[in-house]
Biopython code that builds the backbone (N, CA, C, O; Angstrom):
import numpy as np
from Bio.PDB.StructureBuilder import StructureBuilder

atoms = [
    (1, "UNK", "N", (-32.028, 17.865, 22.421)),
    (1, "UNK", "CA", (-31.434, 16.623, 21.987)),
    (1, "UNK", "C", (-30.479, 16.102, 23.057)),
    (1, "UNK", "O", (-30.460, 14.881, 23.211)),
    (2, "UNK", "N", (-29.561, 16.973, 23.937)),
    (2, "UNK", "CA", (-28.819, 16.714, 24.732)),
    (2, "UNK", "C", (-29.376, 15.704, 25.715)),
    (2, "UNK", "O", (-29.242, 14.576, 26.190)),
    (3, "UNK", "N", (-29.997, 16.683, 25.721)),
    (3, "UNK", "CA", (-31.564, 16.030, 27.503)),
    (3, "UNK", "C", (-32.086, 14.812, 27.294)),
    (3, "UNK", "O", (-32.284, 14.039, 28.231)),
    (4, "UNK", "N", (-32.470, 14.401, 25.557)),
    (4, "UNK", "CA", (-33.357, 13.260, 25.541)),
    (4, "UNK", "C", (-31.655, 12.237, 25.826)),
    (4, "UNK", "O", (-31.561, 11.208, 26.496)),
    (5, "UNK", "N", (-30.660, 12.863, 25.170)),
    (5, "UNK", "CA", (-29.626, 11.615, 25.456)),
    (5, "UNK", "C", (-29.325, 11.352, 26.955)),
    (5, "UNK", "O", (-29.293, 10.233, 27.466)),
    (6, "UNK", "N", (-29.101, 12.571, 27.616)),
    (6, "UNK", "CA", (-28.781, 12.121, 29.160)),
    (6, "UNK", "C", (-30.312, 11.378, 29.814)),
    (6, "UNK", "O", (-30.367, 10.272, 30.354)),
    (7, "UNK", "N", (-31.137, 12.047, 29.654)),
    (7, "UNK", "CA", (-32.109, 10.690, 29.748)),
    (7, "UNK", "C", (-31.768, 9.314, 29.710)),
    (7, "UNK", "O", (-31.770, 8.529, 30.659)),
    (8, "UNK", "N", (-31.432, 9.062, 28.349)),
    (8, "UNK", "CA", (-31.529, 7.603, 28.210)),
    (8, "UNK", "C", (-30.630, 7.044, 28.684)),
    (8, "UNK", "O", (-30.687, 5.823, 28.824)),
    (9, "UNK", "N", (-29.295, 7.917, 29.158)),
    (9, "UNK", "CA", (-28.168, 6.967, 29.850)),
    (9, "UNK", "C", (-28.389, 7.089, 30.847)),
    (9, "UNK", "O", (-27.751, 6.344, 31.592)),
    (10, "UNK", "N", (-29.218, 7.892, 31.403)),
    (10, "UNK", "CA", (-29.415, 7.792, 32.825)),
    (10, "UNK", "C", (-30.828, 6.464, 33.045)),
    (10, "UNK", "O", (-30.983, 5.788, 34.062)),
    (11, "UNK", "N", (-31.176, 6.439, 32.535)),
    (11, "UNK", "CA", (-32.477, 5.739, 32.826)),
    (11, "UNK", "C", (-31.765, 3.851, 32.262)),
    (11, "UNK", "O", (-32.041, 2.815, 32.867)),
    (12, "UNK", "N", (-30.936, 3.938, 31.105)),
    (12, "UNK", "CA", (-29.719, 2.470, 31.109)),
    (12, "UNK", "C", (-29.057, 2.834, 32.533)),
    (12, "UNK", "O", (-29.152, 1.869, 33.292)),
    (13, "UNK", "N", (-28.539, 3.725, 33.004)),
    (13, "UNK", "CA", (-27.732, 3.300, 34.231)),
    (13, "UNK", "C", (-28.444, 2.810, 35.502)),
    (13, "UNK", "O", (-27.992, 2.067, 36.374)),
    (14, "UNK", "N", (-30.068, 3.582, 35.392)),
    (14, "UNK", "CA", (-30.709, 2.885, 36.929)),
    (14, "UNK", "C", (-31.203, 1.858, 36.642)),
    (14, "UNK", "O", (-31.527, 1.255, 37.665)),
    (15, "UNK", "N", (-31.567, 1.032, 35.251)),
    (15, "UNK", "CA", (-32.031, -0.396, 35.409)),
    (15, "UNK", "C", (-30.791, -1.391, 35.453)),
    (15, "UNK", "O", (-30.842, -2.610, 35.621)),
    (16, "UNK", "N", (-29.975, -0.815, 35.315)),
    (16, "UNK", "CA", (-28.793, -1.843, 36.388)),
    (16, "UNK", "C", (-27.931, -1.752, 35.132)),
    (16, "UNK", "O", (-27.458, -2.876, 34.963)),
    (17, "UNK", "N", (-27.484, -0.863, 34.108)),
    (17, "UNK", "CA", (-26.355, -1.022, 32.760)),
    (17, "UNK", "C", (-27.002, -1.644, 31.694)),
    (17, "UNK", "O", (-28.102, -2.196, 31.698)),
    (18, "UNK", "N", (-26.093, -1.478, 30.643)),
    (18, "UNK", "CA", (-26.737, -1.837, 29.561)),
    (18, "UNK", "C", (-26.160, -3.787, 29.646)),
    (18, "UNK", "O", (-25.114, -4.346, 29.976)),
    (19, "UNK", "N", (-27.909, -4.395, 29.001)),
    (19, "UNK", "CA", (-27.500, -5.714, 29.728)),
    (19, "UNK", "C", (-27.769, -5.974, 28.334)),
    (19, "UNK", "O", (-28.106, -5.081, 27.557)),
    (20, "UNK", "N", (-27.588, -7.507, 27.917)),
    (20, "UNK", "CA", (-27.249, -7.963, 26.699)),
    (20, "UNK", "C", (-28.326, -9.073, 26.788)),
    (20, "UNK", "O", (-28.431, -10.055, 27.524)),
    (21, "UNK", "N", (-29.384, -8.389, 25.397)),
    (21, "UNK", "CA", (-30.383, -9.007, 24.547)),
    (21, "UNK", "C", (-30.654, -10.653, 25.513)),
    (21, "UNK", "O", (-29.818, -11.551, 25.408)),
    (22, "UNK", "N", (-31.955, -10.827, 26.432)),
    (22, "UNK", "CA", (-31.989, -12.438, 26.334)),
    (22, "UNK", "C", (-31.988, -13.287, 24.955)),
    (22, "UNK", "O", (-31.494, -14.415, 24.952)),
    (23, "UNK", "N", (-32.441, -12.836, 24.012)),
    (23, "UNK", "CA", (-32.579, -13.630, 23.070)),
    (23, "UNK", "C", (-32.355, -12.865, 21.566)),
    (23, "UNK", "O", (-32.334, -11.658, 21.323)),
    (24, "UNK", "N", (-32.248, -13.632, 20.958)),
    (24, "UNK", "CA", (-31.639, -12.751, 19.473)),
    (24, "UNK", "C", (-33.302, -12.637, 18.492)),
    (24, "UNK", "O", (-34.261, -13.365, 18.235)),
    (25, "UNK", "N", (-32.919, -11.499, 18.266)),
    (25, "UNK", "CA", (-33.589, -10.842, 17.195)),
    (25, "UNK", "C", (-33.676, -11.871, 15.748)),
    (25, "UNK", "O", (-32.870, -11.953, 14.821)),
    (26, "UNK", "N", (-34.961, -12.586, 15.964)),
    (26, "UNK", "CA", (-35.211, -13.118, 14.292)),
    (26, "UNK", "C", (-36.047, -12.153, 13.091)),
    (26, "UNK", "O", (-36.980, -11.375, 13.290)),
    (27, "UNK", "N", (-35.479, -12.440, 12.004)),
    (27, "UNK", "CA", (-36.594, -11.361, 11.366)),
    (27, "UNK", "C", (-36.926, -12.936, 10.396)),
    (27, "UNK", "O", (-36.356, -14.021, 10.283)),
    (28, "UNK", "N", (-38.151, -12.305, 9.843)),
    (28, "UNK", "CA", (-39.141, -13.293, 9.130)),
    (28, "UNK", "C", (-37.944, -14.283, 7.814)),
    (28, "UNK", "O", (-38.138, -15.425, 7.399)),
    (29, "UNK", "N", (-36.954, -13.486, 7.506)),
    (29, "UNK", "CA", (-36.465, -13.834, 5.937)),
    (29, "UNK", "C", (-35.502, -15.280, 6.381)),
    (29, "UNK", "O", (-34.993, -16.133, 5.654)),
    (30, "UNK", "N", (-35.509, -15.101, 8.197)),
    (30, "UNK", "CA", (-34.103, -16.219, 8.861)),
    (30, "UNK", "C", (-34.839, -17.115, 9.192)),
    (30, "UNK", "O", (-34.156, -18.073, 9.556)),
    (31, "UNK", "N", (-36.176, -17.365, 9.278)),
    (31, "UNK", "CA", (-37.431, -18.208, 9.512)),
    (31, "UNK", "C", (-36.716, -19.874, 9.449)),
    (31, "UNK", "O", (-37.629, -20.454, 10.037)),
    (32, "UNK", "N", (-36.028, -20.623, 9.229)),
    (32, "UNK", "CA", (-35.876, -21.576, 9.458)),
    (32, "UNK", "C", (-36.253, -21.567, 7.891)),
    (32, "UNK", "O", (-37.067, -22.444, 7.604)),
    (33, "UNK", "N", (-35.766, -20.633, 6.652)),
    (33, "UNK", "CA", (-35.909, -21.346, 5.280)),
    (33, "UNK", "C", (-34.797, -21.411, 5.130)),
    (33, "UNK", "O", (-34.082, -20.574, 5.682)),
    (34, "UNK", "N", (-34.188, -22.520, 4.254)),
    (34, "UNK", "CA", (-32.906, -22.561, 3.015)),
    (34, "UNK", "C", (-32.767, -21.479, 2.063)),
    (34, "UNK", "O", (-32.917, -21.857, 0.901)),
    (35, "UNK", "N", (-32.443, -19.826, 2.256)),
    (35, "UNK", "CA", (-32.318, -18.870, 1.471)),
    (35, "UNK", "C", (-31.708, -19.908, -0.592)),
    (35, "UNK", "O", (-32.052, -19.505, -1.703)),
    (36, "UNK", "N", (-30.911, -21.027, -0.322)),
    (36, "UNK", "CA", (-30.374, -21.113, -1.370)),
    (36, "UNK", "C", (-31.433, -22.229, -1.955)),
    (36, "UNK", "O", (-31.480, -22.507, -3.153)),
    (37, "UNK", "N", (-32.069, -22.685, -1.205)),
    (37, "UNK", "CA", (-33.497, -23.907, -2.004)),
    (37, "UNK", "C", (-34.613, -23.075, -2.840)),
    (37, "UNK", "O", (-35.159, -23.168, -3.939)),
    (38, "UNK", "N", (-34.652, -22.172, -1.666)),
    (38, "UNK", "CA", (-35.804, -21.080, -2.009)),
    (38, "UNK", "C", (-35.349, -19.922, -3.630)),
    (38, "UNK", "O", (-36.117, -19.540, -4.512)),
    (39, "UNK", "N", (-34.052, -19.693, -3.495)),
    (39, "UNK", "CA", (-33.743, -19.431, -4.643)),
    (39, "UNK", "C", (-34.080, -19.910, -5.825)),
    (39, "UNK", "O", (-35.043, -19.622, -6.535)),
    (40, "UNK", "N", (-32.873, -20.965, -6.055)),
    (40, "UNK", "CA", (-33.602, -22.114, -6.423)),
    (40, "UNK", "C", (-34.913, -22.560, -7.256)),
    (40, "UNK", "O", (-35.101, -22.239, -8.430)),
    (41, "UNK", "N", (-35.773, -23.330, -6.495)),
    (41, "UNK", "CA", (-37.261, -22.665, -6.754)),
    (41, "UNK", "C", (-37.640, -21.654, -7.407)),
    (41, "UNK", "O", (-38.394, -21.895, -8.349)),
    (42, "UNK", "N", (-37.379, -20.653, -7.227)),
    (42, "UNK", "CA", (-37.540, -19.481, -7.731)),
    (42, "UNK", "C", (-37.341, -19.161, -9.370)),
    (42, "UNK", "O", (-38.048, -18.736, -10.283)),
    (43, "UNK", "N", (-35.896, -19.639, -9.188)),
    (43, "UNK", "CA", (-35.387, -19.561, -10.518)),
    (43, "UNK", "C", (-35.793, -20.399, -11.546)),
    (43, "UNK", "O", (-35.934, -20.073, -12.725)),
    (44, "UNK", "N", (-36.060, -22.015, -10.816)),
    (44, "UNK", "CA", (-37.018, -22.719, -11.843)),
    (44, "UNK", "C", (-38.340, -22.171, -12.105)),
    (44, "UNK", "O", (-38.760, -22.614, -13.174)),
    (45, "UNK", "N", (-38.913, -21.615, -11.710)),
    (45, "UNK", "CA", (-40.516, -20.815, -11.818)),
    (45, "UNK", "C", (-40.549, -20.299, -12.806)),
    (45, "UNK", "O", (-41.371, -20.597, -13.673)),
    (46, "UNK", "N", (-39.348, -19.062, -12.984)),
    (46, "UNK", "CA", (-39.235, -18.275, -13.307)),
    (46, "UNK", "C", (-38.929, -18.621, -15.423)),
    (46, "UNK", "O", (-39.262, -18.092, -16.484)),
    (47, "UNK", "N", (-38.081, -19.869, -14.929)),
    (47, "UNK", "CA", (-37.717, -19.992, -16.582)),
    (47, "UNK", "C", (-39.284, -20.992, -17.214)),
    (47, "UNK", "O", (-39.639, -21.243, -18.365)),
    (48, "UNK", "N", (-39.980, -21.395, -15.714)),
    (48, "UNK", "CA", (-40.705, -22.772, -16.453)),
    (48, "UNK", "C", (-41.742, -21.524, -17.553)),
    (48, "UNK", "O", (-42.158, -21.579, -18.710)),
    (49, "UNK", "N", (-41.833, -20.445, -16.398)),
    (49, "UNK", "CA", (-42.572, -19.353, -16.921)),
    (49, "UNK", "C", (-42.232, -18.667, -18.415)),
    (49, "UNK", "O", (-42.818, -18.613, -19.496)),
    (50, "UNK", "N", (-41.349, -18.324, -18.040)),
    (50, "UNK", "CA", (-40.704, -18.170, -19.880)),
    (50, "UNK", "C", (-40.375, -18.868, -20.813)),
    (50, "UNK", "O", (-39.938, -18.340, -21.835)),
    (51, "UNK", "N", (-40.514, -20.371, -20.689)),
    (51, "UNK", "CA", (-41.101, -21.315, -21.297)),
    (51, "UNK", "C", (-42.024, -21.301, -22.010)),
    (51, "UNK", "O", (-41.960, -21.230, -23.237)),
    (52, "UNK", "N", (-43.226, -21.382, -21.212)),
    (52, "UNK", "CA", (-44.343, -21.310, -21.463)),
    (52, "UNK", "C", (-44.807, -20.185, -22.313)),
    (52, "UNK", "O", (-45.200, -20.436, -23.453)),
    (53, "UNK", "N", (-44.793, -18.666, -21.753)),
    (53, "UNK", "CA", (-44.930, -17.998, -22.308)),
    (53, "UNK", "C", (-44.157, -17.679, -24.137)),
    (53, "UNK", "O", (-44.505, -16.875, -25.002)),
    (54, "UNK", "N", (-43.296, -18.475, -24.127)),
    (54, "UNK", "CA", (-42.382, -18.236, -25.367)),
    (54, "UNK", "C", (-43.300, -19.491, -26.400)),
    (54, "UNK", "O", (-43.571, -19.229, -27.572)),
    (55, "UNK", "N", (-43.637, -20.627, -25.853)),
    (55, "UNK", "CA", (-44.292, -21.644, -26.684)),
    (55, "UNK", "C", (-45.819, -21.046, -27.015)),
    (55, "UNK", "O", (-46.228, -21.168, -28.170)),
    (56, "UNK", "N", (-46.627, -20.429, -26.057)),
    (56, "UNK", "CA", (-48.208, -19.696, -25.971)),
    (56, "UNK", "C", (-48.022, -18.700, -27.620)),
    (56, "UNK", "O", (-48.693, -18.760, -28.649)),
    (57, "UNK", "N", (-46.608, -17.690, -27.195)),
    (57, "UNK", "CA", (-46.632, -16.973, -28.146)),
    (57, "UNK", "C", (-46.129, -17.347, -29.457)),
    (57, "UNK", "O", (-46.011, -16.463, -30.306)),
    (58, "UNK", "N", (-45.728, -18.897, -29.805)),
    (58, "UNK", "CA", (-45.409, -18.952, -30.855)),
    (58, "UNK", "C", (-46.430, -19.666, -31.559)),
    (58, "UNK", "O", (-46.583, -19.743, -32.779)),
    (59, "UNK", "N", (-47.462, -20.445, -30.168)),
    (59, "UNK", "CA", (-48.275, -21.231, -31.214)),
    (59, "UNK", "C", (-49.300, -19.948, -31.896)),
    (59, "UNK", "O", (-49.596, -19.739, -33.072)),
    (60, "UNK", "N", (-49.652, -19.282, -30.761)),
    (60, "UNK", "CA", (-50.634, -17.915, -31.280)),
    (60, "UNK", "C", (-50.395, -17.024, -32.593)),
    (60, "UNK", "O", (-51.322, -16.478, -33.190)),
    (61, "UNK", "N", (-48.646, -16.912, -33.092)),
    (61, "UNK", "CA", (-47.998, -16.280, -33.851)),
    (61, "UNK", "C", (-47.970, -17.357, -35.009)),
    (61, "UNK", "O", (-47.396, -17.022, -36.045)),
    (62, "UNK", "N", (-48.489, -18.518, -34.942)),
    (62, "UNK", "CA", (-48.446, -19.174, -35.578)),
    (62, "UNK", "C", (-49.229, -19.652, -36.529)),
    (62, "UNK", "O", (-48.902, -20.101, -37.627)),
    (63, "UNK", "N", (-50.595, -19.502, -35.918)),
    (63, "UNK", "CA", (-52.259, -19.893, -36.282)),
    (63, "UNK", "C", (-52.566, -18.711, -37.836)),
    (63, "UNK", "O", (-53.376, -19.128, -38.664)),
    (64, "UNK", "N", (-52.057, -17.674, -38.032)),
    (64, "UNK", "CA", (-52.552, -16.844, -38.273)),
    (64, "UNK", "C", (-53.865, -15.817, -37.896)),
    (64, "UNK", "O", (-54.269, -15.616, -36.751)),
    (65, "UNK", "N", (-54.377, -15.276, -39.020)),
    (65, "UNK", "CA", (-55.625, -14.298, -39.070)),
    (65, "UNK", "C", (-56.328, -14.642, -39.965)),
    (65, "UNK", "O", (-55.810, -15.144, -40.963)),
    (66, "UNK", "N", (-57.542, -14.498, -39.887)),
    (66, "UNK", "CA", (-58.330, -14.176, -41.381)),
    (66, "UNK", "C", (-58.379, -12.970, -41.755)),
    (66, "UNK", "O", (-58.688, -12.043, -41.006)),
    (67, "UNK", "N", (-58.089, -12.859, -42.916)),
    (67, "UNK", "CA", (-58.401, -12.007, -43.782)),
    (67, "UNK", "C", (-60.003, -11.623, -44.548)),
    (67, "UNK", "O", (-60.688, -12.476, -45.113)),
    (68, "UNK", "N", (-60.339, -10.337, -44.428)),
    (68, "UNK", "CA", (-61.934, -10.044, -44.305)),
    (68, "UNK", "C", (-61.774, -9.355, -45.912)),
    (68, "UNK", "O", (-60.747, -8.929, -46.441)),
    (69, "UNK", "N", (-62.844, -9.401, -46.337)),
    (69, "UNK", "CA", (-62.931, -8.515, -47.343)),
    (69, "UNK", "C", (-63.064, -7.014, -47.217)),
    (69, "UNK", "O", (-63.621, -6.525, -46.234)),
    (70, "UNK", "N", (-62.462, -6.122, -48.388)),
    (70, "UNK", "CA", (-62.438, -4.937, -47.767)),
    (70, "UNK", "C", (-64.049, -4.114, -46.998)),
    (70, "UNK", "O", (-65.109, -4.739, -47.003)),
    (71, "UNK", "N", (-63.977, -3.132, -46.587)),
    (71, "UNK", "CA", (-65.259, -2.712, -45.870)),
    (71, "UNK", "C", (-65.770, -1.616, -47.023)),
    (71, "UNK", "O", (-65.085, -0.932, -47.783)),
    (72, "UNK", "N", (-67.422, -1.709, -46.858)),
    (72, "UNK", "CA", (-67.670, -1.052, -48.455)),
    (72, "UNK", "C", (-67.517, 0.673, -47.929)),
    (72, "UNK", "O", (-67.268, 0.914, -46.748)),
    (73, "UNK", "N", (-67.683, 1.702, -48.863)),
    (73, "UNK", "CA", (-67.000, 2.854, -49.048)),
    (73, "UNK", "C", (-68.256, 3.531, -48.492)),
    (73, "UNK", "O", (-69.266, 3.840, -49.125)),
    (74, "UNK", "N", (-67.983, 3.718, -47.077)),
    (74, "UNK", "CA", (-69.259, 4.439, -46.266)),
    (74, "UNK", "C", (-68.954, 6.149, -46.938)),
    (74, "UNK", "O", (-67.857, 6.664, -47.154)),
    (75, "UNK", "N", (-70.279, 6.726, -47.146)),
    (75, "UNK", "CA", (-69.708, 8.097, -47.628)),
    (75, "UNK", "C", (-69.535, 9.318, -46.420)),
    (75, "UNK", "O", (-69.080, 10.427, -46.703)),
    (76, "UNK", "N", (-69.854, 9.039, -45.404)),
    (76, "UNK", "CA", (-69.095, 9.543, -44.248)),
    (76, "UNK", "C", (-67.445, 9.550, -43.744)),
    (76, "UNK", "O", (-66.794, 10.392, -43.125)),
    (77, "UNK", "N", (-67.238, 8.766, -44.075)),
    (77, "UNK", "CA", (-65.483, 8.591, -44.254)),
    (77, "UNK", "C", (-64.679, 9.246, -45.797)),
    (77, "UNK", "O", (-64.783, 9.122, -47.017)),
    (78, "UNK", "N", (-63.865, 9.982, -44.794)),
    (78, "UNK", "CA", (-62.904, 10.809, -45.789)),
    (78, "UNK", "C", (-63.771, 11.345, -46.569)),
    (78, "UNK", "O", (-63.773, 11.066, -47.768)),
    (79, "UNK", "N", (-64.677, 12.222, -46.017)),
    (79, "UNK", "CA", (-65.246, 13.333, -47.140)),
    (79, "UNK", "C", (-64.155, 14.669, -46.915)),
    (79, "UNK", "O", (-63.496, 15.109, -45.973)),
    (80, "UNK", "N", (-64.389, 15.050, -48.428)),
    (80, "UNK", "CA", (-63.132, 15.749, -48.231)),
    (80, "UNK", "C", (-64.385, 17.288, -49.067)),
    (80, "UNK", "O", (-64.811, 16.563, -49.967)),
    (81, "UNK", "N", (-64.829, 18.118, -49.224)),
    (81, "UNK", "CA", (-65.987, 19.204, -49.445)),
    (81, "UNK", "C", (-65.164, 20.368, -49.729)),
    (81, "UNK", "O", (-65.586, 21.007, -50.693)),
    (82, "UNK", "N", (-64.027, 20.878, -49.136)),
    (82, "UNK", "CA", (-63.187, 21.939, -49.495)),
    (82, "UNK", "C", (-61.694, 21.658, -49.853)),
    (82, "UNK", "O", (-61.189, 20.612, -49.444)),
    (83, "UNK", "N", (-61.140, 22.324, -50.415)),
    (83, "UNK", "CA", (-59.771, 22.086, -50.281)),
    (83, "UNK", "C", (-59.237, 22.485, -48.999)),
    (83, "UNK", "O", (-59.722, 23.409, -48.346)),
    (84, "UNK", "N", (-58.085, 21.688, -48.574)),
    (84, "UNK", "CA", (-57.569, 22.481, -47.851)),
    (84, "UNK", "C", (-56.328, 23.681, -47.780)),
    (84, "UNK", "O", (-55.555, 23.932, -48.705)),
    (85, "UNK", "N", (-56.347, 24.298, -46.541)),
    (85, "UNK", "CA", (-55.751, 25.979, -46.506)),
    (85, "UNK", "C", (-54.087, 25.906, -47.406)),
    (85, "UNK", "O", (-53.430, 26.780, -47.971)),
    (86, "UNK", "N", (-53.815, 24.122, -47.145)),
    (86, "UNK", "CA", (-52.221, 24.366, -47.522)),
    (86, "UNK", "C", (-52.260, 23.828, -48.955)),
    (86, "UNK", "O", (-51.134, 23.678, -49.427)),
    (87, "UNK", "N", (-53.317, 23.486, -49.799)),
    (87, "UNK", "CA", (-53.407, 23.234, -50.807)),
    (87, "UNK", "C", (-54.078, 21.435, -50.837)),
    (87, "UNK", "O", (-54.472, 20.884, -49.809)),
    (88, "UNK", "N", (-54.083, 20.862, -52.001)),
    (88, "UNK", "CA", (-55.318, 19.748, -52.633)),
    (88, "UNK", "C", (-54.672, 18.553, -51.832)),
    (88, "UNK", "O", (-55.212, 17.448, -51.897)),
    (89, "UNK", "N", (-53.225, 18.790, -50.875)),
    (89, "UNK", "CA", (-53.009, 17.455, -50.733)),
    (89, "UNK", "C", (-52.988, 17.498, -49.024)),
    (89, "UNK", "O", (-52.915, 18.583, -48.448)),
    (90, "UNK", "N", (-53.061, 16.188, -48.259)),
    (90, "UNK", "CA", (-52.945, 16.406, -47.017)),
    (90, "UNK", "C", (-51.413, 16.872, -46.097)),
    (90, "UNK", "O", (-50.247, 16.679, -46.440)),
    (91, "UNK", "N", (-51.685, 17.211, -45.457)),
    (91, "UNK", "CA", (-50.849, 18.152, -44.257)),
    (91, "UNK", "C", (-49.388, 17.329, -44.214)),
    (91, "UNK", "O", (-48.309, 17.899, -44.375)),
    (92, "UNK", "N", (-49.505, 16.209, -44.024)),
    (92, "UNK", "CA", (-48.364, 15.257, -44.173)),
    (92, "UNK", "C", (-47.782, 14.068, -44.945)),
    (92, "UNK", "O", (-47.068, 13.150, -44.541)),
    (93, "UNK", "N", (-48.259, 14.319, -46.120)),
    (93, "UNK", "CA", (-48.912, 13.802, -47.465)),
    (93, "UNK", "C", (-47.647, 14.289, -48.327)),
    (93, "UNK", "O", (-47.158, 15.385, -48.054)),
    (94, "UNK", "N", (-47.056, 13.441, -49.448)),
    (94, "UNK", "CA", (-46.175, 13.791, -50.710)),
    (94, "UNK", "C", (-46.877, 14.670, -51.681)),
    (94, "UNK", "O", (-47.565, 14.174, -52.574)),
    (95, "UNK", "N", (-46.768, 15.642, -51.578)),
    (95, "UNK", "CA", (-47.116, 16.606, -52.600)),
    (95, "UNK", "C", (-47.175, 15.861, -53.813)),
    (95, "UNK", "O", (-46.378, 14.944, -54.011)),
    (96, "UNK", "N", (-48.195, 16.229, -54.779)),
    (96, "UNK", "CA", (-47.897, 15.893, -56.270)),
    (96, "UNK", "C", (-48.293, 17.479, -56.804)),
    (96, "UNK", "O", (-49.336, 17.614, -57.444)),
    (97, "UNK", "N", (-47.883, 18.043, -56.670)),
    (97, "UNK", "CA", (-48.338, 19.210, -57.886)),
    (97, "UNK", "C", (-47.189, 19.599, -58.810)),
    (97, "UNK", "O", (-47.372, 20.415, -59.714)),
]
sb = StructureBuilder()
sb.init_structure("model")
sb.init_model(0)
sb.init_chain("A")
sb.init_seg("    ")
for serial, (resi, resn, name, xyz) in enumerate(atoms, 1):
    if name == "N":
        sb.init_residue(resn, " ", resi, " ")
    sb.init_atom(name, np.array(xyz, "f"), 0.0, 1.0, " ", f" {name:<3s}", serial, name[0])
structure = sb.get_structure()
């Protein structure tokens, strides 16, 4: 670690010292936008969005459902052939005995 540092000050001292940046460092976010327009923007999006979404879900909450008649009594469902081990009622079921 020593070595890579004397390296590098040696190798800043033979290109003539440490010389100062021709030009400044832009990063993409300093781009020539209005950080506070762009906000902004943003924030209107954001509510037009929850707007919307709040009116979608009320007209939808609104329409209702139909209601079906019940489904007829397939005899594959809830056959029940033995009792069970903990007795006549189910596992998580109000006892009546």
């Amino acid at each position: 670690m020593a070595t890579a540092m004397a390296r590098s000050v040696l190798r800043t001292t033979l290109r003539g010292g440490s010389r100062a940046p021709t030009s400044k460092r832009s990063f993409a976010s300093s781009a020539q936008h209005d950080d506070a327009r762009e906000t902004a923007k943003w924030e209107k999006i954001t509510y037009a969005g929850i707007v919307s979404c709040t009116v979608l879900a009320v007209y939808n909450l609104s329409k209702g459902h139909p209601h079906y008649e019940e489904p007829p009594p397939y005899p594959y469902l809830h056959v029940r052939n033995k009792e069970f081990p903990w007795g006549p009622d189910g596992l998580f079921e109000v006892k009546h005995h």
